[in-house]
BABAFI-883857 format. One record per residue (C-alpha): residue number from 1; residue in one letter; x, y, z. Coordinates in steps of 0.2 Angstrom, whole numbers, padded with zeros to 4 digits. Layout:
N
[rec NUM,"A",[X,Y,Z]],
...
***
This chain:
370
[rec 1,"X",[-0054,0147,-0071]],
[rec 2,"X",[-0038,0151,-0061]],
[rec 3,"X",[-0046,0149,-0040]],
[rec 4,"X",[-0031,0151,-0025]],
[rec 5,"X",[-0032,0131,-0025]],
[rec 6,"X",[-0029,0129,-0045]],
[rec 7,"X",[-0013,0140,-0040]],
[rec 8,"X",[-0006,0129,-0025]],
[rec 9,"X",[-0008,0115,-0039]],
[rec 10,"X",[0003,0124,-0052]],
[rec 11,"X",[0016,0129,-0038]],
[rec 12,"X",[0019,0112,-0033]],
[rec 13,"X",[0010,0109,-0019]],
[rec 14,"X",[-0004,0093,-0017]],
[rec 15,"X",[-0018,0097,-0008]],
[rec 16,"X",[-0024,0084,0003]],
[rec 17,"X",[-0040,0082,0013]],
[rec 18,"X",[-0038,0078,0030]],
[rec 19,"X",[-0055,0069,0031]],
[rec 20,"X",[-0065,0056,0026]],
[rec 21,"X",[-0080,0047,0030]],
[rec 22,"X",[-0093,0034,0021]],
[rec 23,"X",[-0104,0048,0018]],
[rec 24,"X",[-0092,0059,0010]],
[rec 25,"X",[-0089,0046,-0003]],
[rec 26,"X",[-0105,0038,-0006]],
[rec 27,"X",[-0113,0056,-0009]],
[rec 28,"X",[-0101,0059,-0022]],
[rec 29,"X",[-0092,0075,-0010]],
[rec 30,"X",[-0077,0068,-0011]],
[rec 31,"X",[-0076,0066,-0031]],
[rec 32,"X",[-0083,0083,-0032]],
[rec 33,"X",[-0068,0090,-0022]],
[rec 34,"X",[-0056,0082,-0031]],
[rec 35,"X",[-0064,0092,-0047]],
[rec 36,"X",[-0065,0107,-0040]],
[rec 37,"X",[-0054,0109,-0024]],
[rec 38,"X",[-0039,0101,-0032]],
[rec 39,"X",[-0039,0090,-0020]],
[rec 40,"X",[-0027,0073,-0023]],
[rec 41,"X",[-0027,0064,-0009]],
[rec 42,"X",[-0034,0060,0009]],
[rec 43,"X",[-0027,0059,0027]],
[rec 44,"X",[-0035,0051,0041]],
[rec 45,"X",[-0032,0048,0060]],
[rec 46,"X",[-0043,0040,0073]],
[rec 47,"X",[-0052,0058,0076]],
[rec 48,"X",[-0059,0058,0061]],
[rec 49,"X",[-0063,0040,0062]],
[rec 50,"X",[-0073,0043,0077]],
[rec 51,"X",[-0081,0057,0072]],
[rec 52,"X",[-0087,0050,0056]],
[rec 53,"X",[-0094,0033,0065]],
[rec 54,"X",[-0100,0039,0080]],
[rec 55,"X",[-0109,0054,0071]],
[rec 56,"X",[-0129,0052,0077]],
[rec 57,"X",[-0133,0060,0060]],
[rec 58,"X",[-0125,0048,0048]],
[rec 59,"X",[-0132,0032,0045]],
[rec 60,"X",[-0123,0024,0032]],
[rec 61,"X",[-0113,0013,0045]],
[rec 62,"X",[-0129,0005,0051]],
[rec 63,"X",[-0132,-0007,0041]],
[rec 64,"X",[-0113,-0015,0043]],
[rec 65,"X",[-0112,-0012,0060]],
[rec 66,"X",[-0129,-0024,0062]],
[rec 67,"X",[-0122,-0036,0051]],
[rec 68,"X",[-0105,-0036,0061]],
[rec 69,"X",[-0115,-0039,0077]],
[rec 70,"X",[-0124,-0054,0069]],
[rec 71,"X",[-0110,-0061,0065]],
[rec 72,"X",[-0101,-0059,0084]],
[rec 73,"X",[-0088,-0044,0079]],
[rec 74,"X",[-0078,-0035,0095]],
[rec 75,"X",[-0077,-0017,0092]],
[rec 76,"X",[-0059,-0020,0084]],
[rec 77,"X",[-0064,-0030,0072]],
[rec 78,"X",[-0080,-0020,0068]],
[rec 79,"X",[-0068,-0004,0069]],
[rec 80,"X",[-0055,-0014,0055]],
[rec 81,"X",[-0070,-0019,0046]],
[rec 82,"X",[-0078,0000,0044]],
[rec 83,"X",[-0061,0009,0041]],
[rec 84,"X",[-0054,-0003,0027]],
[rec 85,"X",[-0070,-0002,0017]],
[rec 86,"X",[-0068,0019,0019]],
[rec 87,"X",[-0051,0019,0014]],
[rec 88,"X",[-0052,0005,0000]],
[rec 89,"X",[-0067,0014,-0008]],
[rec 90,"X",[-0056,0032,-0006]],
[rec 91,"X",[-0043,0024,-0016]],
[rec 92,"X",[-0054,0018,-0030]],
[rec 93,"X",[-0061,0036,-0030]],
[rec 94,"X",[-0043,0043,-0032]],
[rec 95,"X",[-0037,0030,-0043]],
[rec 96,"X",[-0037,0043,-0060]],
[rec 97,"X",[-0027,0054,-0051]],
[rec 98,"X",[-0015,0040,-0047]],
[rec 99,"X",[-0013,0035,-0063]],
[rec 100,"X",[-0013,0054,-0071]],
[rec 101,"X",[0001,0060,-0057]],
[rec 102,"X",[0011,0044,-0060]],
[rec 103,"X",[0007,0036,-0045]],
[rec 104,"X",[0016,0050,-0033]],
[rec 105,"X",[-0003,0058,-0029]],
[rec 106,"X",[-0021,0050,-0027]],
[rec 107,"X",[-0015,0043,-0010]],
[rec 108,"X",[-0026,0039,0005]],
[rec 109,"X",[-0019,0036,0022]],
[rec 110,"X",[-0025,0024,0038]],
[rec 111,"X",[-0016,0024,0052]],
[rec 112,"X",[-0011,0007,0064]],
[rec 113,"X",[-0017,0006,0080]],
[rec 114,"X",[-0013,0021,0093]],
[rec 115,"X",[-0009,0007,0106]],
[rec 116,"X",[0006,0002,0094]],
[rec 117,"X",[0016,0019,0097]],
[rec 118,"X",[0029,0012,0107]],
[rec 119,"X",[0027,-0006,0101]],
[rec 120,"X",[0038,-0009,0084]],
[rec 121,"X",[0034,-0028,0081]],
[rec 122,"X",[0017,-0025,0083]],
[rec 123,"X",[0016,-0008,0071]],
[rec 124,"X",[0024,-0019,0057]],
[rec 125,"X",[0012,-0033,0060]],
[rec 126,"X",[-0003,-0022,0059]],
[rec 127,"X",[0005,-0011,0044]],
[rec 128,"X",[0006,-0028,0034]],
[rec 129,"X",[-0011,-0032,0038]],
[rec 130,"X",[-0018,-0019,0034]],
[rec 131,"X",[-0008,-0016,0015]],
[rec 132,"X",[-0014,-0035,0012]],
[rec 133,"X",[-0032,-0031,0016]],
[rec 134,"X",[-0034,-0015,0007]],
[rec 135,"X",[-0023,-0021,-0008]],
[rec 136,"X",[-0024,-0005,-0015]],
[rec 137,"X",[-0006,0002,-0023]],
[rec 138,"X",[-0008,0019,-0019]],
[rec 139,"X",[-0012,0017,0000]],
[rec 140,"X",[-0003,0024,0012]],
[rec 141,"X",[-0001,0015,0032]],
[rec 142,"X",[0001,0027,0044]],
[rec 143,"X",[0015,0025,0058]],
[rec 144,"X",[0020,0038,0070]],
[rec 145,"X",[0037,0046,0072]],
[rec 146,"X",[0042,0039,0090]],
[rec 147,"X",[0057,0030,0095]],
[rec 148,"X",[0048,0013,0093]],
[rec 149,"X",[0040,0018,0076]],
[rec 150,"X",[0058,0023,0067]],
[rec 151,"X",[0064,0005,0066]],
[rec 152,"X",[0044,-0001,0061]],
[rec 153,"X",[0043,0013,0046]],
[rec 154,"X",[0060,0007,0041]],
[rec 155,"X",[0056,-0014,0041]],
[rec 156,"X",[0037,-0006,0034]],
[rec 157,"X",[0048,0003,0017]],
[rec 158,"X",[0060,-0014,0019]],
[rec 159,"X",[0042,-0025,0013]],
[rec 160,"X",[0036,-0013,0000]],
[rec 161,"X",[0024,-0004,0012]],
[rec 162,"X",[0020,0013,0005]],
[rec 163,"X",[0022,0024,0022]],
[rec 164,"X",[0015,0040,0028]],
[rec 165,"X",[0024,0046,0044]],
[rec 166,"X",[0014,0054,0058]],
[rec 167,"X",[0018,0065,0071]],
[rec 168,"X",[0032,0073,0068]],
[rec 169,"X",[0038,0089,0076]],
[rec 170,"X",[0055,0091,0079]],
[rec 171,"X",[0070,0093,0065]],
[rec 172,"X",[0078,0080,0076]],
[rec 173,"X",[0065,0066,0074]],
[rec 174,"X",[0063,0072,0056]],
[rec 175,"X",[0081,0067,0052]],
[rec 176,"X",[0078,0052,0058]],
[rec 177,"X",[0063,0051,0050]],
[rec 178,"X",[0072,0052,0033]],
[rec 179,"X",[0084,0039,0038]],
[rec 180,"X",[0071,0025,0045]],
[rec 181,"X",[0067,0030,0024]],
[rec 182,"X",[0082,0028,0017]],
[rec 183,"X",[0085,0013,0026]],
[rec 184,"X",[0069,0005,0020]],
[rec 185,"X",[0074,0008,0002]],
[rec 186,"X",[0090,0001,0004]],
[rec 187,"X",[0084,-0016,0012]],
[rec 188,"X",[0069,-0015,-0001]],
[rec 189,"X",[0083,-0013,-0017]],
[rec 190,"X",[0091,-0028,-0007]],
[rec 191,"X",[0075,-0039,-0007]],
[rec 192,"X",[0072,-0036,-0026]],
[rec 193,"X",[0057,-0024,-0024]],
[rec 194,"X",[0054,-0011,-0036]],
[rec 195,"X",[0058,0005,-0028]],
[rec 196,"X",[0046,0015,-0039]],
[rec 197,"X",[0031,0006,-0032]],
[rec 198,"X",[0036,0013,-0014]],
[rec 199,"X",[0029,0031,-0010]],
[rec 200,"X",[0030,0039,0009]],
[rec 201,"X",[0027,0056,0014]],
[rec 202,"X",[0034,0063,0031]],
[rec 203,"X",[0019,0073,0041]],
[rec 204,"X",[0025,0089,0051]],
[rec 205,"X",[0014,0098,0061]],
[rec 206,"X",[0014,0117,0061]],
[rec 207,"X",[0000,0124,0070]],
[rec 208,"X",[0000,0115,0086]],
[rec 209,"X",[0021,0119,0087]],
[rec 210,"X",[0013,0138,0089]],
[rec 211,"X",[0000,0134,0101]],
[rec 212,"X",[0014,0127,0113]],
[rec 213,"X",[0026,0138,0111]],
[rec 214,"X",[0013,0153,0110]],
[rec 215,"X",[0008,0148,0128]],
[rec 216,"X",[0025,0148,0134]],
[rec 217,"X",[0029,0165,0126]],
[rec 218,"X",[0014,0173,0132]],
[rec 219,"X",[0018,0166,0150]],
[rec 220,"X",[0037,0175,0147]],
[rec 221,"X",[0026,0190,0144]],
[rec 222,"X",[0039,0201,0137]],
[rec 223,"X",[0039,0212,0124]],
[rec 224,"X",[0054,0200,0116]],
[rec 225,"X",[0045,0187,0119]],
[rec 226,"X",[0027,0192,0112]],
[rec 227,"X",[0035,0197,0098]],
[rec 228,"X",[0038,0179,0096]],
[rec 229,"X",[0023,0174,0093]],
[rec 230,"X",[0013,0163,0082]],
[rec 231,"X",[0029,0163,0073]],
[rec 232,"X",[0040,0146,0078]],
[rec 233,"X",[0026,0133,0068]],
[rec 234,"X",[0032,0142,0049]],
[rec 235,"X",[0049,0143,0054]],
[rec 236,"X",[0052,0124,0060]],
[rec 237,"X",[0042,0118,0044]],
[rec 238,"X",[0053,0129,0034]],
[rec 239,"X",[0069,0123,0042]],
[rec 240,"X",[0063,0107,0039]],
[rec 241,"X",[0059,0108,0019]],
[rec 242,"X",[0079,0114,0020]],
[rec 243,"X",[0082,0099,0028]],
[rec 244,"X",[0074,0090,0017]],
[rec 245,"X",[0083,0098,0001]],
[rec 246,"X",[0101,0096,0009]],
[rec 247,"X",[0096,0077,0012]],
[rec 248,"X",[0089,0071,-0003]],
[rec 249,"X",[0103,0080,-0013]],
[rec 250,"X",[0116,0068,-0003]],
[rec 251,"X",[0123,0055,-0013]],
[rec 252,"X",[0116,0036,-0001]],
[rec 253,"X",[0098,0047,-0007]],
[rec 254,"X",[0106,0051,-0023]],
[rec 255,"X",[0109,0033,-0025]],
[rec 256,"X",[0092,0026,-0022]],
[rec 257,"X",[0084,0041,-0034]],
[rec 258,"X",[0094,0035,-0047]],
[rec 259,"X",[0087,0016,-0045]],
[rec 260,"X",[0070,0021,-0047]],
[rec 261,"X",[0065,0027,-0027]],
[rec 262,"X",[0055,0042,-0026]],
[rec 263,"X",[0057,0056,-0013]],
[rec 264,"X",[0050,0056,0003]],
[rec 265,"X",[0038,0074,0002]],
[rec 266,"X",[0037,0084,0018]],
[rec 267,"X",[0017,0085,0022]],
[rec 268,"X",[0012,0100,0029]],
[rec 269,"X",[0000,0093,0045]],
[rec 270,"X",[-0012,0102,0058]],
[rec 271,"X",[-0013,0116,0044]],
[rec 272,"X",[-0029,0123,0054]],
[rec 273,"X",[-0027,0140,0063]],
[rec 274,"X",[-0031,0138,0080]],
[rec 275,"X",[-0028,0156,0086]],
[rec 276,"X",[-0044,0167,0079]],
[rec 277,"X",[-0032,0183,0077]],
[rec 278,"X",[-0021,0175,0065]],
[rec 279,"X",[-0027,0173,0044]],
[rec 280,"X",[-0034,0156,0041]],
[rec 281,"X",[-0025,0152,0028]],
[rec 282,"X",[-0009,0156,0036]],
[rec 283,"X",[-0002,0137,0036]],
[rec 284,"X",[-0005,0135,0017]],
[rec 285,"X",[0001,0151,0010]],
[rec 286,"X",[0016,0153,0018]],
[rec 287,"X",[0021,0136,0016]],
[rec 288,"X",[0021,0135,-0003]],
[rec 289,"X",[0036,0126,-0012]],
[rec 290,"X",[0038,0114,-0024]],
[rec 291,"X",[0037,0096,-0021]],
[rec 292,"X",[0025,0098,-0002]],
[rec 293,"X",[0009,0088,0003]],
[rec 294,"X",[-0002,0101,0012]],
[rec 295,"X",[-0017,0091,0022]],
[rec 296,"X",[-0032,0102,0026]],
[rec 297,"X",[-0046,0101,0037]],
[rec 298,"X",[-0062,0105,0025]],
[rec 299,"X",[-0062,0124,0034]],
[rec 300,"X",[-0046,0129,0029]],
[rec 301,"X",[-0049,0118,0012]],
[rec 302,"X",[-0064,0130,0009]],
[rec 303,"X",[-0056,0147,0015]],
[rec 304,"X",[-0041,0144,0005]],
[rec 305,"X",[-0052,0144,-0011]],
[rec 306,"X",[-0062,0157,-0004]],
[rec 307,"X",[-0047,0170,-0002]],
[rec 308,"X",[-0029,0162,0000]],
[rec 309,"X",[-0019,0171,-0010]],
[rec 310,"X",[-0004,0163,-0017]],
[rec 311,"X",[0012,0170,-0021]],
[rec 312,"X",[0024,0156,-0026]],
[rec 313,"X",[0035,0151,-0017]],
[rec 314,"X",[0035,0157,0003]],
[rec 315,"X",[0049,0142,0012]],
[rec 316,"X",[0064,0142,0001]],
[rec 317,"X",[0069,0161,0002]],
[rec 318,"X",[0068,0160,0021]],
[rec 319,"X",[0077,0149,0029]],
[rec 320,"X",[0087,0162,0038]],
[rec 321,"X",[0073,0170,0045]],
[rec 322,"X",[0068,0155,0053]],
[rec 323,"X",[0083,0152,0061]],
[rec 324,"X",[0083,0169,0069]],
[rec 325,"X",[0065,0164,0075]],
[rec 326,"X",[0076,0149,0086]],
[rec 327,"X",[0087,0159,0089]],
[rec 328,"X",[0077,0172,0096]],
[rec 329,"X",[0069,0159,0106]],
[rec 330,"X",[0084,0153,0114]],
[rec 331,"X",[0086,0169,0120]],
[rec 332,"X",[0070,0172,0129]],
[rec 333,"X",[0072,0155,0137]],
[rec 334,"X",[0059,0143,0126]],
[rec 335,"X",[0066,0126,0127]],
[rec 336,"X",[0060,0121,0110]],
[rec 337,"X",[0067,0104,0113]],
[rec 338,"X",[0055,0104,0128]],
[rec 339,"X",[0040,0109,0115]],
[rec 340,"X",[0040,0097,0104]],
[rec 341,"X",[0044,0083,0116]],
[rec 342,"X",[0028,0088,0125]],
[rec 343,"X",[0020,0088,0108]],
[rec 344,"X",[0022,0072,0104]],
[rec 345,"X",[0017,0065,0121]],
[rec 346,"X",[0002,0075,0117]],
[rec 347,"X",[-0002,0068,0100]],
[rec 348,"X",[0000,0051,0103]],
[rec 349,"X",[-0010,0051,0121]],
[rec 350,"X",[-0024,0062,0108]],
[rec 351,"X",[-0027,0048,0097]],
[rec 352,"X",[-0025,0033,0111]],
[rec 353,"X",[-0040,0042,0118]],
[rec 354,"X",[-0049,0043,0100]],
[rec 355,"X",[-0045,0028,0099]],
[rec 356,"X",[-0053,0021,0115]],
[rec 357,"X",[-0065,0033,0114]],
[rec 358,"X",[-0073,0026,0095]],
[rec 359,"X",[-0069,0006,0102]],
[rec 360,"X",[-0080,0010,0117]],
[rec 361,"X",[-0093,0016,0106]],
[rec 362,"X",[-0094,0004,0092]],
[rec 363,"X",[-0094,-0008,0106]],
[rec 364,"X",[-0110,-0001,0112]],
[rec 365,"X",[-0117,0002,0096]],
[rec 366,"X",[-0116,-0016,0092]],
[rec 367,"X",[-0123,-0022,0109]],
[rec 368,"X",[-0138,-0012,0106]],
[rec 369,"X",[-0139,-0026,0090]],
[rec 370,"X",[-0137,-0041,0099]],
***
């Protein structure tokens, strides 16, 4: 039976699930989404992380988290311990669709620390640690897209580490994104590794560039302005899959294709609608093409089967008419630079506070054991 999410499948897009937690795969949800949702793949952060652990209702972490206590774990070890055993048994339940995709999908990603951001040495330390611990080849280490973390996905790629890039909200950044890629490969080709064995996705988020920028249209308050609205998070993601195309087309890309590397897919992030009078499946169905990762919390996951309705592709066709989104910005006096600077301060400062938040109660969780 043809469903909206069978459709996104055929028109090139790989539908991820930005969730997880121990209960999700020991009930056997997971695996039933992966039948019938469509669904390939699996993104995590230290939100999610926090929410599944600290959740009062799930108990399937109380028999580790006792063990760890008895054994003296802080709350980081206990927090390693918890997330690698998710995301190891994740990856053995995606494991057929790595295989029947040929290796490109069935991914599952877990991020380093949020207190590495702006530490590269350190990112790369814990990147490597966690790779040799989950010693799963269709994982994916998570690094963020700031200044510190371009050199660390690049040294990541360099050592075979397969690399989902996070927060990434600017065309700028992105660029640079793509070249921390590229010069990964280049190193790894230089090291002997196998390219084909090396997958990254670049994660661009979509509906938070709207909130920000909405606010500061809606502040503006003209009718210019308004008109604006809800309309900058499609364009920059559109302008970005151009990037993308004109990049990968180049010949240093061209080059690496050729010696087995594989593309670095643009990942459609923070794909939930936060404005109620918008459709909520805006973020999926107007950024269908070929060749994208779009990671969905279960809501949007769920409405997009319920009613998305696809039409093919809704990026390449368009470019233009994102660019007069910018320009139309520029006019009003939006500093988009501005916006997606704030954006990334915000993100990172998001998940240190998940972060602390989930340390600070595993920490009290195993007290209570001791």
């Amino acid at each position: 039976m043809s469903t909206p999410t069978s459709q996104l499948h055929d028109a090139g897009v790989s539908i991820w699930l930005d969730d997880l937690s121990r209960s999700r795969i020991d009930s056997g949800n997971l695996a039933e989404l992966i039948e019938s949702r469509n669904v390939t793949g699996v993104t995590t952060n230290p939100t999610i992380f926090a929410n599944a652990i600290t959740d009062k209702n799930n108990t399937s972490y109380d028999a580790q988290v006792t063990e760890l206590a008895a054994s003296g774990a802080s709350a980081e070890e206990a927090v390693f311990a918890a997330t690698t055993q998710d995301v190891a048994a994740a990856l053995d339940v995606f494991r057929p669709v790595w295989e029947a995709s040929g290796h490109v999908d069935g991914r599952v990603s877990i991020e380093v620390s949020p207190d590495l951001a702006h530490d590269t040495e350190g990112t790369v330390a814990q990147a490597k640690e966690l790779w040799a611990k989950i010693d799963r080849p269709n994982l994916l280490v998570k690094i963020p897209a700031t200044k510190a973390g371009l050199p660390a996905i690049a040294q990541a790629i360099g050592a075979g580490i397969s690399v989902n890039v996070t927060l990434i909200f600017s065309l700028e950044r992105y660029a640079e994104v793509i070249d921390a890629y590229l010069t990964g490969l280049e190193s790894a080709k230089d090291a002997g590794i196998d390219l084909s064995t090396i997958q990254s996705v670049a994660s661009f988020f979509v509906s938070r560039v709207d909130t920000e920028t909405d606010k500061r249209l809606t502040a503006i308050g003209t009718d210019e302005a308004l008109a604006l609205k809800s309309k900058a998070g499609l364009a920059n993601a559109r302008l970005a899959y151009e990037l993308f195309e004109k990049t990968f087309a180049g010949d240093r890309a061209k080059a690496l294709l050729d010696a087995g590397a594989s593309l670095q897919r643009p990942l459609w992030a923070s794909t939930g609608v936060k404005d109620p009078a918008l459709p909520d499946t805006l973020y999926v169905t107007e950024l269908v093409a070929r060749g994208v990762v779009n990671t969905m919390p279960e809501k949007t996951l769920e409405a997009t089967f319920d009613h998305g309705v696809v039409t093919g592709d809704t990026i390449t066709g368009r470019y233009d008419e994102a660019r007069e989104v910018f320009a139309g910005l520029e006019k009003v006096g939006v500093d988009f630079a501005d916006v997606t600077q704030v954006l990334e301060d915000e993100g990172v400062a998001k998940f240190i506070d998940s972060w602390h938040d989930l340390l600070t109660q595993v920490a009290e969780a195993l007290e209570a054991q001791r």
